[in-house]
Backbone of each chain as nested JSON, in Angstrom:
{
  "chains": [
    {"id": "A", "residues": [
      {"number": 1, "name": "UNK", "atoms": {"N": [0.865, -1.178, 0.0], "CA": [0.0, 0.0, 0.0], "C": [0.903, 1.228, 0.0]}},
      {"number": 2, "name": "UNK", "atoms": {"N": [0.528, 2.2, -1.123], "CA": [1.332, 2.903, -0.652], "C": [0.568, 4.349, -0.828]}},
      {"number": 3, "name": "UNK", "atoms": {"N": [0.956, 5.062, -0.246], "CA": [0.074, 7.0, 0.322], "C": [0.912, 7.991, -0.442]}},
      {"number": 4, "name": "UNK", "atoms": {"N": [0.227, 8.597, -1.508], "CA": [0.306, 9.956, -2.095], "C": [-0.036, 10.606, -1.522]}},
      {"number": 5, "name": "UNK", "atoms": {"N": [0.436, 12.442, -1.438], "CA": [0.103, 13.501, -0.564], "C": [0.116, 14.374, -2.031]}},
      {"number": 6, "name": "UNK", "atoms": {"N": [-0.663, 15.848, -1.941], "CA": [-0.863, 16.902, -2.677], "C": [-1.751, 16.562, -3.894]}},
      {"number": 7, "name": "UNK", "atoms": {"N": [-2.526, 15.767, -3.562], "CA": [-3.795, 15.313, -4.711], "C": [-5.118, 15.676, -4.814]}},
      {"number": 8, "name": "UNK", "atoms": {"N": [-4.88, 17.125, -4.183], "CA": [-5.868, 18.103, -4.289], "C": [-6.585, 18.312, -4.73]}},
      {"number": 9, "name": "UNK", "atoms": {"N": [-7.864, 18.219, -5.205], "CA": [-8.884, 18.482, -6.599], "C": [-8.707, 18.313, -7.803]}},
      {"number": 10, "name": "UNK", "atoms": {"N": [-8.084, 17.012, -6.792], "CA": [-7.755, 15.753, -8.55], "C": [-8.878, 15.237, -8.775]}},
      {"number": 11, "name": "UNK", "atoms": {"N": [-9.069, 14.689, -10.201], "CA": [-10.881, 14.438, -10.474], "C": [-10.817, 12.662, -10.666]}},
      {"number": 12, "name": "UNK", "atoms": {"N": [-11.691, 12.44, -10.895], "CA": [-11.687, 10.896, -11.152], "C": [-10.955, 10.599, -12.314]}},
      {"number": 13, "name": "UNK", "atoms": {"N": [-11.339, 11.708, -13.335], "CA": [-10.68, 11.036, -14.439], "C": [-9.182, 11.283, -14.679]}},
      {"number": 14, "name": "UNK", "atoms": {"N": [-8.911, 12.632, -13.892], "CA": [-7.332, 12.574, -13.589], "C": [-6.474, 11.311, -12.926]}},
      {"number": 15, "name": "UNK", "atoms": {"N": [-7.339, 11.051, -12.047], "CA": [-7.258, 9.043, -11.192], "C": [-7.271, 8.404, -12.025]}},
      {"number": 16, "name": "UNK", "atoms": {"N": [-7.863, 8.718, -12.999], "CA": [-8.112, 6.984, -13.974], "C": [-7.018, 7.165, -14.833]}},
      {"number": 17, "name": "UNK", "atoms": {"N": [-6.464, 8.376, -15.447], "CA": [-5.486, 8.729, -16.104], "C": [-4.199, 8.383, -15.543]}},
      {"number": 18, "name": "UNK", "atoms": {"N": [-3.714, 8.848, -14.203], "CA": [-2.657, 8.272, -13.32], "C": [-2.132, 7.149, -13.247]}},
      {"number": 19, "name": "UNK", "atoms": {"N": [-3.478, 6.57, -12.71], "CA": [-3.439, 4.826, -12.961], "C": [-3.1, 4.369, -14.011]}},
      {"number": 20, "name": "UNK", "atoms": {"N": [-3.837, 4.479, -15.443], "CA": [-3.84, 4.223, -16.478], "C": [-2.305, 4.492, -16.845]}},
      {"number": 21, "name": "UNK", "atoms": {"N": [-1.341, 5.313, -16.371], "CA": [-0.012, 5.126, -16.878], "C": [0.8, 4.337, -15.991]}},
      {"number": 22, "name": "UNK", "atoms": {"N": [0.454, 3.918, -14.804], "CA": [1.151, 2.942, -13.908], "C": [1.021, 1.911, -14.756]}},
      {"number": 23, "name": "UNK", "atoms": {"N": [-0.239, 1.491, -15.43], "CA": [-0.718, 0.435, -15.989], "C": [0.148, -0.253, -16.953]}},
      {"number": 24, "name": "UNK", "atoms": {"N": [0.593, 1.309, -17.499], "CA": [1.363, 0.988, -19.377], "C": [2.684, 0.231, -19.031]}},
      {"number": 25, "name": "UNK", "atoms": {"N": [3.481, 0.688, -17.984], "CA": [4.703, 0.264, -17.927], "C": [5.119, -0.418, -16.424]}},
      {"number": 26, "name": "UNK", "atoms": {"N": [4.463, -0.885, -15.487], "CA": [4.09, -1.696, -14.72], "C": [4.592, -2.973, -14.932]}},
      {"number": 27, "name": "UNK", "atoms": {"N": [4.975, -3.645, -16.171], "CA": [4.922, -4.939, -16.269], "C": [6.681, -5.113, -16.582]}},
      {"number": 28, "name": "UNK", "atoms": {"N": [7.089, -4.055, -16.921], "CA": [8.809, -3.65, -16.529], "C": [9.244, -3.922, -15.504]}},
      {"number": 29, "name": "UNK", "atoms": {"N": [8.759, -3.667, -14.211], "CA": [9.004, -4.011, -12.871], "C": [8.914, -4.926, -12.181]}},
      {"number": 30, "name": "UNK", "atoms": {"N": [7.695, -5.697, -12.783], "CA": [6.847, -7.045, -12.274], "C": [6.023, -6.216, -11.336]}},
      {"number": 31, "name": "UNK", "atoms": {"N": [5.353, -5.066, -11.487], "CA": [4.189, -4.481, -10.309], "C": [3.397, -4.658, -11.356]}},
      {"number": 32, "name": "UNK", "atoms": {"N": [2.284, -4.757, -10.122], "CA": [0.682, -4.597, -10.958], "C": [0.037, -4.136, -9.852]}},
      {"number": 33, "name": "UNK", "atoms": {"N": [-0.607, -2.7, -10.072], "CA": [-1.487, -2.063, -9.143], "C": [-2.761, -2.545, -9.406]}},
      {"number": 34, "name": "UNK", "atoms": {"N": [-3.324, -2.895, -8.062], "CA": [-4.682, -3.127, -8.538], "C": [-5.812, -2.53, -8.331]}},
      {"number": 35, "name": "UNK", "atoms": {"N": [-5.668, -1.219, -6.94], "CA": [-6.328, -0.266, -6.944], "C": [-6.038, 0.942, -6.635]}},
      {"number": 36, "name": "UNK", "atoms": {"N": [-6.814, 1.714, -6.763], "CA": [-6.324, 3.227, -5.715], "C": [-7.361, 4.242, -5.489]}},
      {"number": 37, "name": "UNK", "atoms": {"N": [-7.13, 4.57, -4.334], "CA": [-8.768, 5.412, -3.672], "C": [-8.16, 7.16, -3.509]}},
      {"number": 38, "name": "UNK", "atoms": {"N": [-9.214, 7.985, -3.776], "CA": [-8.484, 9.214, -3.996], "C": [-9.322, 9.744, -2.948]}},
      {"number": 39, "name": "UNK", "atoms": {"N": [-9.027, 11.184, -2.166], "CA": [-9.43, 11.618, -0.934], "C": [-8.89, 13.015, -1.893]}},
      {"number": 40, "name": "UNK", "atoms": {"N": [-9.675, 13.804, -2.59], "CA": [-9.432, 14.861, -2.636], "C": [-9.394, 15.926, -2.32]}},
      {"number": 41, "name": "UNK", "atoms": {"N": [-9.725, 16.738, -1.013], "CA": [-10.281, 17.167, -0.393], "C": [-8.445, 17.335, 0.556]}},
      {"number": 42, "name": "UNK", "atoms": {"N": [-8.157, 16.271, 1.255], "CA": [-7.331, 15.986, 1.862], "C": [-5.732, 16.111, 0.943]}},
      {"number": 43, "name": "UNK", "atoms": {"N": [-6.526, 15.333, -0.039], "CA": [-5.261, 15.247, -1.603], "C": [-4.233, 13.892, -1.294]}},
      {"number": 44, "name": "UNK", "atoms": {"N": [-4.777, 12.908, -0.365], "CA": [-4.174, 12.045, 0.274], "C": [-5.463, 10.987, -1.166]}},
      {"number": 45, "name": "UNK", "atoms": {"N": [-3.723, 9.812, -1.981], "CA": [-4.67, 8.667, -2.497], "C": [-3.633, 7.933, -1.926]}},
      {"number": 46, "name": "UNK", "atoms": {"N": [-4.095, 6.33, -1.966], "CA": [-3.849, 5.111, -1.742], "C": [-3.858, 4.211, -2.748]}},
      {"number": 47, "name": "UNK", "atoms": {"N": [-2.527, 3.573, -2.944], "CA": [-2.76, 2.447, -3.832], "C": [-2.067, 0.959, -3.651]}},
      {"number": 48, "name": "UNK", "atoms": {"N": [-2.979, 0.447, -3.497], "CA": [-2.718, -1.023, -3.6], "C": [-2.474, -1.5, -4.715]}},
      {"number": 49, "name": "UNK", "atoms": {"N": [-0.885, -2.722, -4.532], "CA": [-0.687, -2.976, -5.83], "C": [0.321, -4.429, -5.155]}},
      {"number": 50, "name": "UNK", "atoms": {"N": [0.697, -4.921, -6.109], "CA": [1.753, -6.231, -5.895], "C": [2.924, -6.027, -7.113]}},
      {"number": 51, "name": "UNK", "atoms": {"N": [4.226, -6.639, -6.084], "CA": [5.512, -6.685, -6.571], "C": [6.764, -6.862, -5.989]}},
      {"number": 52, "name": "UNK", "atoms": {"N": [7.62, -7.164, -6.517], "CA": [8.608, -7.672, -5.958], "C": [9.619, -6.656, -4.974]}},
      {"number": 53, "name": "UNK", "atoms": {"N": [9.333, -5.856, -4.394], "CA": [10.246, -4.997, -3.758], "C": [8.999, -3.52, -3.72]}},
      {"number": 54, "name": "UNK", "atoms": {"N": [9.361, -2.681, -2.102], "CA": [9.237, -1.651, -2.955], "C": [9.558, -0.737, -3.553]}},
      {"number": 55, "name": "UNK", "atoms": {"N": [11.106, -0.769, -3.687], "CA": [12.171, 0.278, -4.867], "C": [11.022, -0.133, -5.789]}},
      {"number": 56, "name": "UNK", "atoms": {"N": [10.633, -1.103, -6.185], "CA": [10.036, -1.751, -8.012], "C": [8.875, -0.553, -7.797]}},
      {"number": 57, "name": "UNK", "atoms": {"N": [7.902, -0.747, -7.018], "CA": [7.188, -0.101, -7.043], "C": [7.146, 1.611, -7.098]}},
      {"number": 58, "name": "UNK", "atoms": {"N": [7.9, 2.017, -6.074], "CA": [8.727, 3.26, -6.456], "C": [9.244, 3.834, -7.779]}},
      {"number": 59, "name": "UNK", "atoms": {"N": [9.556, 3.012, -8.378], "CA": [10.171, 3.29, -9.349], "C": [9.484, 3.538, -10.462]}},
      {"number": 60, "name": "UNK", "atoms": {"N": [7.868, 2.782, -10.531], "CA": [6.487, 2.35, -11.845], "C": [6.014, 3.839, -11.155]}},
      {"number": 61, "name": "UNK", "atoms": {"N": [6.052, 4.363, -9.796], "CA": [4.896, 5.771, -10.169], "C": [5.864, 6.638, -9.756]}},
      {"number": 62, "name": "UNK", "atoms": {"N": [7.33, 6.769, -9.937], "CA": [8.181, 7.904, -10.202], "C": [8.259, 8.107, -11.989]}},
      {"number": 63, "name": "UNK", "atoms": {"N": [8.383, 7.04, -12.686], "CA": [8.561, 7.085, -14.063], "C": [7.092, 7.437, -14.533]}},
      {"number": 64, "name": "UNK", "atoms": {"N": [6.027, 7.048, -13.978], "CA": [4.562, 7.842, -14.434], "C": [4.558, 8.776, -13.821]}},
      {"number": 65, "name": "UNK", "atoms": {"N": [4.976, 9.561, -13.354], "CA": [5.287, 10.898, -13.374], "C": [4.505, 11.424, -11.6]}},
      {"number": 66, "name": "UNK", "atoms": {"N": [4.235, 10.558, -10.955], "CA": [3.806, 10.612, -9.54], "C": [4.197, 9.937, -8.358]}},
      {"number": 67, "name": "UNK", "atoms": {"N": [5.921, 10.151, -8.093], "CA": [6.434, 9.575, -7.332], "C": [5.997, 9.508, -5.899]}},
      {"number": 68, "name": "UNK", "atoms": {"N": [5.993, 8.367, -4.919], "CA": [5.69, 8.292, -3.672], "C": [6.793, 8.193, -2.492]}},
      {"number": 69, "name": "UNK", "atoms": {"N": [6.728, 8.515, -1.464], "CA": [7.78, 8.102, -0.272], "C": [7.339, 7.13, 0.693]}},
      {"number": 70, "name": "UNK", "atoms": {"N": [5.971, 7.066, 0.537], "CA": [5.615, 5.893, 1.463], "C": [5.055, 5.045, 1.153]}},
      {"number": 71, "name": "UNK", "atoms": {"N": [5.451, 3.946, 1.425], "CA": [5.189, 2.411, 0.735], "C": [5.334, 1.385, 1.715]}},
      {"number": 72, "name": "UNK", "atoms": {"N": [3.881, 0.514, 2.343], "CA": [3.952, -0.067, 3.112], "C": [4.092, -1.923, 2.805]}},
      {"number": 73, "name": "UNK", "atoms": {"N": [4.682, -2.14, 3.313], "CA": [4.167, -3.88, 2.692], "C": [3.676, -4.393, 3.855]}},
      {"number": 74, "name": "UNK", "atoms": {"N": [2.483, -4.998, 2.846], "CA": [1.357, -5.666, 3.602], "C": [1.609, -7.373, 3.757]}},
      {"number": 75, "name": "UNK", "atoms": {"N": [1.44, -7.646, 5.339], "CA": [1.701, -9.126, 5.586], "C": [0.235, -9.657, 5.778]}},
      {"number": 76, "name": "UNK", "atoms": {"N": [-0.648, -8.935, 6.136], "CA": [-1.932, -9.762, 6.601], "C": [-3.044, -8.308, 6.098]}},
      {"number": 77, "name": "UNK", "atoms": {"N": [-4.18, -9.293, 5.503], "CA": [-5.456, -8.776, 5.356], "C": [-6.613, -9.339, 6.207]}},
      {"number": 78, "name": "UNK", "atoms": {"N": [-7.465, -8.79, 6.276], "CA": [-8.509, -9.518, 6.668], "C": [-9.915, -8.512, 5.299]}}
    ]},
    {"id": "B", "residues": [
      {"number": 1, "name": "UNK", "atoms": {"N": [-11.613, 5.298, 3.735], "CA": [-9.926, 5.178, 4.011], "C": [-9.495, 5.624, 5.306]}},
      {"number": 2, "name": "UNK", "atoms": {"N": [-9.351, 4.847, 6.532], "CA": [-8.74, 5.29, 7.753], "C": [-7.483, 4.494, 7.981]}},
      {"number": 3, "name": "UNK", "atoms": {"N": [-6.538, 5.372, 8.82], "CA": [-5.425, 4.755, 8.718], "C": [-4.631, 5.025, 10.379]}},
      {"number": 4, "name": "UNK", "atoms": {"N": [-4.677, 3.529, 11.063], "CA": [-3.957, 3.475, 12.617], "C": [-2.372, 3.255, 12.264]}},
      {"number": 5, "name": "UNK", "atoms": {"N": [-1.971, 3.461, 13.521], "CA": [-0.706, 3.388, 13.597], "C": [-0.578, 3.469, 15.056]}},
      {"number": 6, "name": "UNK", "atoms": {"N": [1.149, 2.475, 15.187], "CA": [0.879, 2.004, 16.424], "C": [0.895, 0.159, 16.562]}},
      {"number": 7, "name": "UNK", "atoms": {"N": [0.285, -0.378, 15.381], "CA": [0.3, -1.812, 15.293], "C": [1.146, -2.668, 14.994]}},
      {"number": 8, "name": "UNK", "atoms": {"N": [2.42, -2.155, 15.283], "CA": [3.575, -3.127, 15.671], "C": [3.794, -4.462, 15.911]}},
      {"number": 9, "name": "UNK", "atoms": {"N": [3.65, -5.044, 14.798], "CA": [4.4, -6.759, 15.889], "C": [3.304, -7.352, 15.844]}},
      {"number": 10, "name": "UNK", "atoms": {"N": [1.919, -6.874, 15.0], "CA": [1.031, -7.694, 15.699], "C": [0.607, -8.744, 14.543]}},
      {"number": 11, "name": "UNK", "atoms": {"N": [-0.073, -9.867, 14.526], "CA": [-0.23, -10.947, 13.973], "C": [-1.582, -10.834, 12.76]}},
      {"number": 12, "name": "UNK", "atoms": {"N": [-1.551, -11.514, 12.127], "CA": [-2.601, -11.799, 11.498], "C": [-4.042, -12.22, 11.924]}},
      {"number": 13, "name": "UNK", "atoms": {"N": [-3.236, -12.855, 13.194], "CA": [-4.837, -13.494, 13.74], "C": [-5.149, -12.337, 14.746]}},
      {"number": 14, "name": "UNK", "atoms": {"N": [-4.51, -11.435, 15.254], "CA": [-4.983, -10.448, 16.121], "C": [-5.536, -9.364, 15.308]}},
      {"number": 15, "name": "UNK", "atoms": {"N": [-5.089, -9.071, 14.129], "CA": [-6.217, -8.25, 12.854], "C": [-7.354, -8.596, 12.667]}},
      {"number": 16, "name": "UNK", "atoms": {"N": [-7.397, -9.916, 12.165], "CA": [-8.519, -10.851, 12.366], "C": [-9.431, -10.546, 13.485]}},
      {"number": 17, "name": "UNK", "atoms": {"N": [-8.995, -10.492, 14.633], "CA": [-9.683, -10.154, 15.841], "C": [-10.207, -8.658, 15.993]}},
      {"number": 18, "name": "UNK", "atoms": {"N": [-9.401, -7.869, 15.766], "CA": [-9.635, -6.125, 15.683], "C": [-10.58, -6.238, 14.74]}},
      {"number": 19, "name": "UNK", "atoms": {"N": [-10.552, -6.526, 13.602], "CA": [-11.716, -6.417, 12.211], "C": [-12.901, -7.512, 12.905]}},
      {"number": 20, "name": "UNK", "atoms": {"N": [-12.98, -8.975, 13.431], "CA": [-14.167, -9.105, 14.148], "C": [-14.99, -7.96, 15.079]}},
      {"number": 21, "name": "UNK", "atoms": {"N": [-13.933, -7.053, 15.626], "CA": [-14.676, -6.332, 16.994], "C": [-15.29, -5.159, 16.135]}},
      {"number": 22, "name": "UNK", "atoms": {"N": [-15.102, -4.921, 15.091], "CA": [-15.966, -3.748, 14.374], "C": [-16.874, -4.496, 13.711]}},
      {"number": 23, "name": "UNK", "atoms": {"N": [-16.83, -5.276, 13.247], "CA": [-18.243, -5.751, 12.502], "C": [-19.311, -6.671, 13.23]}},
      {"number": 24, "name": "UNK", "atoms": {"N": [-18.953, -6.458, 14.462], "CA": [-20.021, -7.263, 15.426], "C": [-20.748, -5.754, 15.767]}},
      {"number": 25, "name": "UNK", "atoms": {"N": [-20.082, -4.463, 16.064], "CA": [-20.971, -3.744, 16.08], "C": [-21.046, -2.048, 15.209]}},
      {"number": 26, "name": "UNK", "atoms": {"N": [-20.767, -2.598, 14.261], "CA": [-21.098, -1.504, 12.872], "C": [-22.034, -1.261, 12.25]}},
      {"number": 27, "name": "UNK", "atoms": {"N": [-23.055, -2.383, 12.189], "CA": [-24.56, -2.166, 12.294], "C": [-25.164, -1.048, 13.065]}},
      {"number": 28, "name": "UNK", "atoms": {"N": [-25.005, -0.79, 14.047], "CA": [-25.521, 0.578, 15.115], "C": [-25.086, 1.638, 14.359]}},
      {"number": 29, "name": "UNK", "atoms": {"N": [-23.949, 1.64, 13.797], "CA": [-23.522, 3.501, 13.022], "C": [-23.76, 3.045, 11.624]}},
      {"number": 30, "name": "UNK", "atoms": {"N": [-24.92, 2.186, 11.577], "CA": [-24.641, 1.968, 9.368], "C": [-23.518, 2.451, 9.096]}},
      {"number": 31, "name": "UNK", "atoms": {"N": [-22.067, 1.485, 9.465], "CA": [-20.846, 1.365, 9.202], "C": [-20.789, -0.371, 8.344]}},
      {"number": 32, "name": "UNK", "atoms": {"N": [-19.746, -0.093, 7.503], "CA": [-18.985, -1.673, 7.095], "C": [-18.113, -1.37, 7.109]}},
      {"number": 33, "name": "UNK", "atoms": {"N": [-17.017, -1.908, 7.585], "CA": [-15.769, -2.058, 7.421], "C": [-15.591, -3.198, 6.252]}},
      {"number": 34, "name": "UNK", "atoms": {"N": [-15.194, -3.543, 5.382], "CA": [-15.414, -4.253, 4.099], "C": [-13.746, -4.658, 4.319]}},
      {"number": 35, "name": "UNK", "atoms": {"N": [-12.757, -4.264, 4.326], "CA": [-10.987, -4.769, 4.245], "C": [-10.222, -3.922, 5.652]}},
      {"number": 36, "name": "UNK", "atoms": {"N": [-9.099, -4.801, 5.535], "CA": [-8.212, -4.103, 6.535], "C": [-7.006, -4.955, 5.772]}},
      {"number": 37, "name": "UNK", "atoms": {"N": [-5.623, -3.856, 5.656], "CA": [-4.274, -4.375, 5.571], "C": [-3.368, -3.775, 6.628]}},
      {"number": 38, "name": "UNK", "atoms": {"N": [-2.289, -4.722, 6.904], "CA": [-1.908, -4.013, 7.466], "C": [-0.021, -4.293, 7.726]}},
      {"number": 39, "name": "UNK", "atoms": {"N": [0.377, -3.304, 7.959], "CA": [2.062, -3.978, 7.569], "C": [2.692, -3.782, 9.264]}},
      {"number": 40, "name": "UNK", "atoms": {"N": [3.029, -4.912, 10.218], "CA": [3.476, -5.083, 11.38], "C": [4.634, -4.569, 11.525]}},
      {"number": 41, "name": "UNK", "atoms": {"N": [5.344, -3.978, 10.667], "CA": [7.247, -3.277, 10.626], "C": [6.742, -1.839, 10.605]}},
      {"number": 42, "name": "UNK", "atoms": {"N": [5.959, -1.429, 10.302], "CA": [5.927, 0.433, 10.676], "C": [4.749, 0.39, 11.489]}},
      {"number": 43, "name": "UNK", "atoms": {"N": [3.997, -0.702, 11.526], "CA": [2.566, -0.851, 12.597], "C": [1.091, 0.33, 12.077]}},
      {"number": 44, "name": "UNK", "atoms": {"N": [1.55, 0.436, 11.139], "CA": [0.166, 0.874, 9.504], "C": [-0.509, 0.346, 9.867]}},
      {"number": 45, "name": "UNK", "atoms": {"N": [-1.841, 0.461, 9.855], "CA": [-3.194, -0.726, 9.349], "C": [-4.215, 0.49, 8.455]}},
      {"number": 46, "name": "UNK", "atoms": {"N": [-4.461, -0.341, 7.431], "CA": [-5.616, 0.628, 6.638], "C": [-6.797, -0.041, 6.545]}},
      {"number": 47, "name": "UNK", "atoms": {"N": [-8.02, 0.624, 6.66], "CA": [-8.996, 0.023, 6.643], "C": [-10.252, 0.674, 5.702]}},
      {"number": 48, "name": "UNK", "atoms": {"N": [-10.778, -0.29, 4.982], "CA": [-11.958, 0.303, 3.932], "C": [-12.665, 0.418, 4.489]}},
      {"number": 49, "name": "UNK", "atoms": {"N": [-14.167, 1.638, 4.458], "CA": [-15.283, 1.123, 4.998], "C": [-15.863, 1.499, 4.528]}},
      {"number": 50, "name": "UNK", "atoms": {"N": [-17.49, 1.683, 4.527], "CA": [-18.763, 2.456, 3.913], "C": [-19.088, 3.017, 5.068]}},
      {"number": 51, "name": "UNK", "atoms": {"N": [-19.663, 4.336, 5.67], "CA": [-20.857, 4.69, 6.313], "C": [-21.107, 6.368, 6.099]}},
      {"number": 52, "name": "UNK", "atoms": {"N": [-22.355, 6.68, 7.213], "CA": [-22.682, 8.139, 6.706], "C": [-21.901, 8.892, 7.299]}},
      {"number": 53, "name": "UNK", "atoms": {"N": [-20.703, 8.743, 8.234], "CA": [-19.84, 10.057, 8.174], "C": [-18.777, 9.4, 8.732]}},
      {"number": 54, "name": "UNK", "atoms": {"N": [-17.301, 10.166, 8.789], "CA": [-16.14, 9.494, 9.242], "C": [-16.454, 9.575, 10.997]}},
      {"number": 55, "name": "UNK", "atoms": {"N": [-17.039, 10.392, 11.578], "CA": [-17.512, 10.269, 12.512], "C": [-17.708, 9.102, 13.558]}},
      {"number": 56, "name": "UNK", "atoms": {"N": [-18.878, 8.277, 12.529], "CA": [-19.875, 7.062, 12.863], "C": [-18.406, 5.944, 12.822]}},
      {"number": 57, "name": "UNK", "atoms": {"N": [-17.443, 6.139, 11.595], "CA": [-16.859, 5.194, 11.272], "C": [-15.537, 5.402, 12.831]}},
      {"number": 58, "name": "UNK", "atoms": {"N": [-15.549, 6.448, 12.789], "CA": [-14.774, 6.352, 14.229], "C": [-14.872, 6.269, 15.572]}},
      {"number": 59, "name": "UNK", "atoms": {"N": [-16.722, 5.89, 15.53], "CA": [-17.022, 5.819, 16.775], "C": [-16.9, 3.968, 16.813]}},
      {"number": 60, "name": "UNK", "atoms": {"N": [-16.946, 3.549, 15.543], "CA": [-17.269, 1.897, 15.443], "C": [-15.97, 1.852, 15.981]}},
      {"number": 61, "name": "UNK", "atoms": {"N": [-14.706, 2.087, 15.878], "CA": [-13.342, 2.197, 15.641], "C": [-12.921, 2.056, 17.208]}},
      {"number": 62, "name": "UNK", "atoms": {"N": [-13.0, 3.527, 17.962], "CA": [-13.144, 3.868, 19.133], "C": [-13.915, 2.726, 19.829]}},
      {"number": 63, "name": "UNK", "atoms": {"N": [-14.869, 2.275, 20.217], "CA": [-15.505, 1.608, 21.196], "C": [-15.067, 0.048, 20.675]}},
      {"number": 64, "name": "UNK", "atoms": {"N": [-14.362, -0.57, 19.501], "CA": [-14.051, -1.997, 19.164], "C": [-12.814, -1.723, 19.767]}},
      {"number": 65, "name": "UNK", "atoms": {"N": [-11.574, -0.659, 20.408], "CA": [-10.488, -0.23, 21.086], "C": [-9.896, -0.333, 20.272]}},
      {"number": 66, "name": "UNK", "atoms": {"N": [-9.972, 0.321, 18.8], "CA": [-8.57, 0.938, 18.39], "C": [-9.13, 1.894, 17.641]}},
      {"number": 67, "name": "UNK", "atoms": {"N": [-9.075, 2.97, 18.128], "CA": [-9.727, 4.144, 17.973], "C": [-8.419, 5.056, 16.728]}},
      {"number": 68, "name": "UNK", "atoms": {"N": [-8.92, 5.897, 15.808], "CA": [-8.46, 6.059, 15.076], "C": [-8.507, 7.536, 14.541]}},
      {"number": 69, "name": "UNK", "atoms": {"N": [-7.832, 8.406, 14.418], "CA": [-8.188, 10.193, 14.112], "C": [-7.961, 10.168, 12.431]}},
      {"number": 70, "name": "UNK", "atoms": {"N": [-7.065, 9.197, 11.839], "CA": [-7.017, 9.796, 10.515], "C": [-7.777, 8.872, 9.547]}},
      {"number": 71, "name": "UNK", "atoms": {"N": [-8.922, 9.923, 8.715], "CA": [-10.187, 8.96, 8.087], "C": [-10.329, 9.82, 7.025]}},
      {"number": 72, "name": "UNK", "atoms": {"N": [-10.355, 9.192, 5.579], "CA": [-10.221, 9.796, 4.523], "C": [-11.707, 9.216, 4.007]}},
      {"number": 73, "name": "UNK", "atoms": {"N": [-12.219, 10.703, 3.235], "CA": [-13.35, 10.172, 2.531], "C": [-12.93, 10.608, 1.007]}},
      {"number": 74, "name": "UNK", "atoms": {"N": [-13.337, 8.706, 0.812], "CA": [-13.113, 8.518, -1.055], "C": [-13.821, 8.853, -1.812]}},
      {"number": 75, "name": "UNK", "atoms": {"N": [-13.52, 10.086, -2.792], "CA": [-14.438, 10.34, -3.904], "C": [-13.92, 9.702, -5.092]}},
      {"number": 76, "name": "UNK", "atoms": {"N": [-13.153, 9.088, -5.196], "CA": [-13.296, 8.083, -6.707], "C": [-11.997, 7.168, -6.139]}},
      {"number": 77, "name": "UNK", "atoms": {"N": [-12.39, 5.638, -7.062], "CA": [-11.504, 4.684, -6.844], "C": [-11.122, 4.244, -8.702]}},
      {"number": 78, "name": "UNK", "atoms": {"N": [-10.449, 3.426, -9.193], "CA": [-9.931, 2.691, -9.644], "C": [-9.691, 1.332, -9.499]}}
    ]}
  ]
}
């Protein structure tokens, strides 16, 4: 999981656009995001995704042009 | 989107247990908690939910004892 900050009166389709370029080149890394929830208001999104490290992941939404610093890895869901 | 911290060290089956103690009584605030992840090395836990205000969702939160201040409301997902 990992937390974007300054996503301010970002719109959905700016979200779907974001995503949509994690999407394109994602498979370079071995990540595959599979979701992400936007809080615009706050400008705080979340995205869940799978991969081998999270430099890999770091690296798929610095090169789409929305780099993150926090990236949690998840051991347990319920 | 709410997000504790603080959950250090703790197990899968004790998530398991925290996410039982909200959905035994989330019905009273028309709350769901629907997911929880959570990563035991920075002690993160994120949790999805539905209800009518972050409020309700933090009173379910608060009285299951792990009460929670930061609660994001999602206007679009992916």
């Amino acid at each position: 999981m990992d937390v974007h900050e300054g996503f301010v009166g970002v719109t959905a389709e700016q979200l779907s656009e974001a995503h949509d370029a994690d999407l394109k080149i994602e498979a370079e890394e071995g990540v595959h995001f599979e979701k992400a929830w936007l809080d615009p208001e706050s400008g705080k999104a979340f995205c869940l995704s799978t991969g081998p490290s999270k430099e890999a992941i770091m690296r798929v939404h610095e090169r789409a042009g929305h780099p993150v610093t926090e990236v949690y890895e998840i051991a347990s869901e319920v």
